[in-house]
ZATIGU-882630 format. One record per residue (C-alpha): residue in three letters; residue number from 0; x, y, z. Coordinates in steps of 0.2 Angstrom, whole numbers, plus 5000, padded with zeros to 4 digits. Layout:
N
PADO   aa    i    xx    yy    zz
PADO  Ala  NUM     X     Y     Z
...
This chain:
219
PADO   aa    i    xx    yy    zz
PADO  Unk    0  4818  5323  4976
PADO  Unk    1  4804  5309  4975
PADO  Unk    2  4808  5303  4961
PADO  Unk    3  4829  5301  4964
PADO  Unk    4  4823  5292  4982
PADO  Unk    5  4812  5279  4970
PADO  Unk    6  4826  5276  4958
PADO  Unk    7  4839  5273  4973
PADO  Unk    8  4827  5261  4979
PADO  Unk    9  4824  5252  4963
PADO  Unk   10  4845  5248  4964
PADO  Unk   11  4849  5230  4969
PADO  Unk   12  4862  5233  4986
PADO  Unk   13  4880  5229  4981
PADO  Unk   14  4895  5223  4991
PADO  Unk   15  4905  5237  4998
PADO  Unk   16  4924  5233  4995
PADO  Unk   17  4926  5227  5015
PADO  Unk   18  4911  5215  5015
PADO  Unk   19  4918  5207  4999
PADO  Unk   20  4935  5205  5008
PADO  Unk   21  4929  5198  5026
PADO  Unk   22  4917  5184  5011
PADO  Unk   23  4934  5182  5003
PADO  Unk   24  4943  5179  5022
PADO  Unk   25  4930  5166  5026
PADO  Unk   26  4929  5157  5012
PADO  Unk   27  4948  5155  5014
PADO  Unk   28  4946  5149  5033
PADO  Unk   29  4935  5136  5029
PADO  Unk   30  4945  5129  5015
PADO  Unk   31  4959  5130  5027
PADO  Unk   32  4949  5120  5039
PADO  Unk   33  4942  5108  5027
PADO  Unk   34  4955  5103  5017
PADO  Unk   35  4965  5091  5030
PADO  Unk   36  4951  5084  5031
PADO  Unk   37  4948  5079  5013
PADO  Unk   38  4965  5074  5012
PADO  Unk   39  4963  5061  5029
PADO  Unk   40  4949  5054  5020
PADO  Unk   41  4954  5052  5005
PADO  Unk   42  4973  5045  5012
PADO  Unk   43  4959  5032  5023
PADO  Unk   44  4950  5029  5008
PADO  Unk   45  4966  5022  4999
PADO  Unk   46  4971  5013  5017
PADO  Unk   47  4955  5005  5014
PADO  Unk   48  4956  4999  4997
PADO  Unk   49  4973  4991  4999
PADO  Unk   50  4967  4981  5013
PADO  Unk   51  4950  4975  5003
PADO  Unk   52  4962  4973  4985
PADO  Unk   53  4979  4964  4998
PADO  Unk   54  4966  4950  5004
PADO  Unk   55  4960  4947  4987
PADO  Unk   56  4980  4944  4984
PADO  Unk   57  4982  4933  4997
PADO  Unk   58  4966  4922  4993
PADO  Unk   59  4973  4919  4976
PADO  Unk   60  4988  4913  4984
PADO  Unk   61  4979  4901  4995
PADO  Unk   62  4971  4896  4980
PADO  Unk   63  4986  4895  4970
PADO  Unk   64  4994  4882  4983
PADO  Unk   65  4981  4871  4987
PADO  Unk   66  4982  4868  4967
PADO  Unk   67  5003  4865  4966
PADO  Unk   68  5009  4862  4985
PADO  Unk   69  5017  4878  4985
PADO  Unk   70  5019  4896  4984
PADO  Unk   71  5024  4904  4969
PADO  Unk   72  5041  4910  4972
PADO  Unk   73  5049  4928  4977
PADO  Unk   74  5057  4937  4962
PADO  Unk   75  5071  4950  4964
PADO  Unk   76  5068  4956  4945
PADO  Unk   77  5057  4952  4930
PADO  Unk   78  5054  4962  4914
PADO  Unk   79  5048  4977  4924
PADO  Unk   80  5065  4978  4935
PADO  Unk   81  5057  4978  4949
PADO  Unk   82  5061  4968  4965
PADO  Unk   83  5048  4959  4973
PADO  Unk   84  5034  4961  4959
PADO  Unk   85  5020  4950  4962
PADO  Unk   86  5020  4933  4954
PADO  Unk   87  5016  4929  4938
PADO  Unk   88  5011  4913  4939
PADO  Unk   89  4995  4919  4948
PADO  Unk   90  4994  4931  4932
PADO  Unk   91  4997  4917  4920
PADO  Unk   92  4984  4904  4930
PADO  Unk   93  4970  4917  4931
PADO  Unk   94  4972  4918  4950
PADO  Unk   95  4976  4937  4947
PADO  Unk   96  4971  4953  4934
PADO  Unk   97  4985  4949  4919
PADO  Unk   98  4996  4962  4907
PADO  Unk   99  5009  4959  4895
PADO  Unk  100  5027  4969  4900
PADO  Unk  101  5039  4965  4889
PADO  Unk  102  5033  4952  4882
PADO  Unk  103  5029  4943  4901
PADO  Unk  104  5013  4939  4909
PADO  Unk  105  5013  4948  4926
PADO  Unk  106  5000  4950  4938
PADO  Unk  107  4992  4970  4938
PADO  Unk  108  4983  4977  4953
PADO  Unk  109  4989  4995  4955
PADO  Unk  110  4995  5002  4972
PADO  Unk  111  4982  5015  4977
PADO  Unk  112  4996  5026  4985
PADO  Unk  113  5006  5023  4969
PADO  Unk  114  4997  5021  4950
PADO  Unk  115  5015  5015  4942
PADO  Unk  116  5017  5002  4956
PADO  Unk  117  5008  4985  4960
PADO  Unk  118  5007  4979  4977
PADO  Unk  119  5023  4968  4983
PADO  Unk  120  5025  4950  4987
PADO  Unk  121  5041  4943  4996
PADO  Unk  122  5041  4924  5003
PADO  Unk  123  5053  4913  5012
PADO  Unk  124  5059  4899  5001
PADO  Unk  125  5064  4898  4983
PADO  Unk  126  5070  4915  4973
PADO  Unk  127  5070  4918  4956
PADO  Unk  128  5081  4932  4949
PADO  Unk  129  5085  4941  4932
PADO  Unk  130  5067  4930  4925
PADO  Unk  131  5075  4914  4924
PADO  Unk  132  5088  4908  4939
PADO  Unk  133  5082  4897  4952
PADO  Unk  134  5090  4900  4970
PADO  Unk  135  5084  4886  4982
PADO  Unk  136  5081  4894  4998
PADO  Unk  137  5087  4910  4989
PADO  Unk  138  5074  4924  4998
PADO  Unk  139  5073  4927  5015
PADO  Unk  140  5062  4940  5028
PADO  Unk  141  5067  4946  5044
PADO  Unk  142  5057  4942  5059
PADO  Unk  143  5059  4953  5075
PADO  Unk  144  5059  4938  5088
PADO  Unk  145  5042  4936  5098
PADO  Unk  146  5033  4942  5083
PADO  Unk  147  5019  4948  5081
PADO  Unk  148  5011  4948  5101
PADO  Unk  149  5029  4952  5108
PADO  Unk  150  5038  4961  5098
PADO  Unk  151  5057  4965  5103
PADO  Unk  152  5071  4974  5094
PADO  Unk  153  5081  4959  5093
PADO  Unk  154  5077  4945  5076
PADO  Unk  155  5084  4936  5062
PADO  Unk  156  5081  4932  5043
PADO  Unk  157  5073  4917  5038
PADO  Unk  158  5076  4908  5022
PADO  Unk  159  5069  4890  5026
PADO  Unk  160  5048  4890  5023
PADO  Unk  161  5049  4875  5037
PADO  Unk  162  5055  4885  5052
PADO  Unk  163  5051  4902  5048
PADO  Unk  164  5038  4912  5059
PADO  Unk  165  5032  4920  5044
PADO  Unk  166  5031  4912  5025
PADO  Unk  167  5025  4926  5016
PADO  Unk  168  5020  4944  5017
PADO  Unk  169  5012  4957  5001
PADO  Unk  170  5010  4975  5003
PADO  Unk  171  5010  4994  5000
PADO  Unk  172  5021  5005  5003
PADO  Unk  173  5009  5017  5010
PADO  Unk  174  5008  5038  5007
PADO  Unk  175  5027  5040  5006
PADO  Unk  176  5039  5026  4999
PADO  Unk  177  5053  5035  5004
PADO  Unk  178  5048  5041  5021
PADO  Unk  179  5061  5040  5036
PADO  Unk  180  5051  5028  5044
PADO  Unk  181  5060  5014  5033
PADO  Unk  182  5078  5016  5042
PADO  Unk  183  5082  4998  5036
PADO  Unk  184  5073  4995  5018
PADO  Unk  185  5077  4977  5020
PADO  Unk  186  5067  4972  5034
PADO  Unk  187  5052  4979  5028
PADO  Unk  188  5037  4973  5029
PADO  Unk  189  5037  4961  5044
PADO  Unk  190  5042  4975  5060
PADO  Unk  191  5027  4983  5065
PADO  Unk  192  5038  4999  5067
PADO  Unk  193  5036  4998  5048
PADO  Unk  194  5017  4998  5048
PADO  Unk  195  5007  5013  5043
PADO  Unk  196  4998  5017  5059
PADO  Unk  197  4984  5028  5054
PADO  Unk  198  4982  5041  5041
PADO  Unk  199  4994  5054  5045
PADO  Unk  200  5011  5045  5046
PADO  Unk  201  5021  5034  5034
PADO  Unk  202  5022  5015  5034
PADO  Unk  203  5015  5001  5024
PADO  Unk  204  4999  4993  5023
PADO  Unk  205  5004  4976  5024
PADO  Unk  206  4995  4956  5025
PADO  Unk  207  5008  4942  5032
PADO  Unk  208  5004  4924  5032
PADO  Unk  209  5013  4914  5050
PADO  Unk  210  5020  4898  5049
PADO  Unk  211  5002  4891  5054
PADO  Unk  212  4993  4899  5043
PADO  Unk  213  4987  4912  5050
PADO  Unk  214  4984  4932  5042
PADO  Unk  215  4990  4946  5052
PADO  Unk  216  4987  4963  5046
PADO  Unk  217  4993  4981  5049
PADO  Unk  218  4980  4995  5054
């Protein structure tokens, strides 16, 4: 008898089957509670980056047109297809990260919320579409009027750089591209109603030069 009680006591304890199921539940409830959170930050952590890598774009712009009087102007497709790319004459000057699509010169800086997309550029002014047409005046944007301290539901596109409350805006579209929130893809980026608000909705993340000069930026 004293020696089974010795050898039950030399036994390391084990889990019963309910104490590994109520470890198991646990475990489960704190990865239920933990993973919105990961995802909030990570979705902040994006929000962030696009802010820091859109106000390096828009530095190389005011480079870019203290150097030729201008801005480079909005494109409606290029090599990639893709409307509103940003311009690769900041690619080809140096202004901006360069690759070679097709043969082209185009400006890289990946979209955080999108690894196949690059950030967008759209200003008023001079268009050029399918690589090589000019169109004077050819690309507008749509400004909600008392924009951006009063903004109504009432506005207009602009296509003239001299009268337009906006001259140009770059962006990303945020966590969903495709969400609801873009009722009217054609007016995006300028209406706040477009801008990503905070980490759980939809919207872009977005940096717009005024008429005078001046950067507003989305949350």
């Amino acid at each position: 008898m004293t020696r089974r009680l010795r050898q039950h006591a030399g036994r390391s304890p084990a889990f019963t089957l309910i104490e590994l199921l109520v470890v198991v539940a646990i475990i489960a409830l704190l990865v239920g509670i933990l993973l919105p959170s990961l995802r909030t930050a990570r979705t902040l952590a994006k929000i962030v980056t696009a802010h820091a890598e859109l106000r390096g774009v828009t530095t190389a712009l005011s480079v870019y047109r203290e150097e030729h009087q201008d801005l480079p102007p909005t494109r409606f497709s290029c090599s990639s297809q893709v409307a509103y790319e940003l311009p690769c004459e900041l690619a080809e000057g140096g202004y901006l990260p360069a690759a070679e699509v097709n043969g082209v010169s185009v400006a890289r800086i990946r979209d955080p919320f999108d690894g196949d997309a690059n950030y967008r550029y759209r200003a008023v002014g001079d268009a050029i579409q399918n690589e090589t047409t000019l169109v004077k005046n050819g690309a507008n944007i749509w400004v909600p009027d008392g924009w951006p301290d009063d903004e109504r539901d009432s506005g207009q596109y602009y296509d003239d750089p001299e009268v337009s409350p906006v001259r140009y805006a770059v962006w990303s579209w945020g966590p969903d591209p495709n969400g609801a929130v873009f009722d009217i893809p054609g007016r995006v980026p300028v209406p706040q109603t477009y801008w990503l608000k905070d980490a759980h909705g939809e919207g872009v993340i977005t940096h717009i030069e005024t008429l005078e000069r001046q950067v507003v930026m989305s949350p």
